[in-house]
C-alpha positions, 0 to 999 in steps of 0.5 A: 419313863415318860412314856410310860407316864402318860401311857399307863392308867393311874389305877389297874384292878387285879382280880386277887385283891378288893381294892385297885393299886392306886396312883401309878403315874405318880409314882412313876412321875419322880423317876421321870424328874429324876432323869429329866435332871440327869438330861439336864446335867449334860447340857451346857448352859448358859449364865441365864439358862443357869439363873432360870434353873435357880430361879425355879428351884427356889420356887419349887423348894419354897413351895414345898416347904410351906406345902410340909410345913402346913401337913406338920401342923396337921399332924401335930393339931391329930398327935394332939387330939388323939392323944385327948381321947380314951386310949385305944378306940376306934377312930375314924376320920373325915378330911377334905374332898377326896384328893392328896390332902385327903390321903396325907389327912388318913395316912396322918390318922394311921400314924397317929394312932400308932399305940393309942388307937385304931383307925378303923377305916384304913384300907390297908387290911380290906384290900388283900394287898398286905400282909395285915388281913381283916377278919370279918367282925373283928372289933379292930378294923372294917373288914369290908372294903365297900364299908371303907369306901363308905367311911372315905366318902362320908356314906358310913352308917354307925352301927352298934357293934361299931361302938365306942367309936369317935370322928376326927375332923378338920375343925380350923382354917387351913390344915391346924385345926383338928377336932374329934367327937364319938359317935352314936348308932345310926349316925352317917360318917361324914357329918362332923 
């Protein structure tokens, strides 16, 4: 598993589907902790091994802690906003630069938006992955993955069949501030 960890690329790109099936070794890397403590649970420790295993689980678990705790303010600052916006718009969402964050900010927009909106940029439907498909001009989610990616890196243009169509943005410091505001025709995607 560790192997394959380091051996296998993140993204492979089959032919049958728009997008790449993404972050492979990141899956794969909970597998590999996973065996790593079943290895450990064999070896015979001593009282110092035994305190750096605690010392180190506690820092691990802290951190995770204030990592989720800052996601659930996210997510409840978006259940908010959404929740202030016409029901059942489209809505799309401009998160910090494109790493994990990025991808808990979208996936948070998908969730939040569960009976009371559409997040029109979700590349779920674009992808050919899923058992959801886009149709091309529906008025629910882009059906193009190029326009998606366009959305994520902030290079969308509005256009009129687009509308009504609104922005979630980080607004505060850190993770609990989330604004929104609806766009126009002609407007770039990622200017909040």
């Amino acid at each position: 598993n560790a192997t394959a960890v380091f051996l296998i690329p993140n993204q492979i790109m089959f032919s049958q589907f728009e997008r790449q099936f993404g972050y492979i070794t990141t899956r794969l890397s909970l597998e590999a902790a996973l065996l790593i403590c079943a290895l450990l649970a064999a070896v015979q420790l001593t009282n110092s091994d035994k305190t750096i295993l605690v010392v180190t689980a506690a820092l691990f678990f802290g951190i995770s802690y204030h990592s989720e705790l800052q996601l659930n303010h996210l997510e409840n600052s978006m259940d908010r906003e959404i929740h202030s916006l016409p029901a059942m718009q489209r809505v799309i969402a401009q998160g910090p630069a494109q790493s994990l964050r990025w991808l808990c900010f979208q996936h948070d927009l998908d969730r939040a938006c569960i009976r009371r909106c559409f997040s029109y940029a979700n590349y779920e439907p674009s992808s050919g992955q899923f058992r959801i498909h886009a149709l091309p001009d529906n008025r629910i989610v882009l059906s193009d993955n190029r326009d998606v990616d366009a959305v994520r890196t902030g290079q969308y243009i509005v256009g009129a069949p687009d509308l009504p169509m609104y922005l979630i943005y980080l607004c505060g410091s850190g993770y609990d501030g989330v604004c929104s505001r609806s766009l126009g025709a002609g407007e770039i995607s990622g200017k909040p």
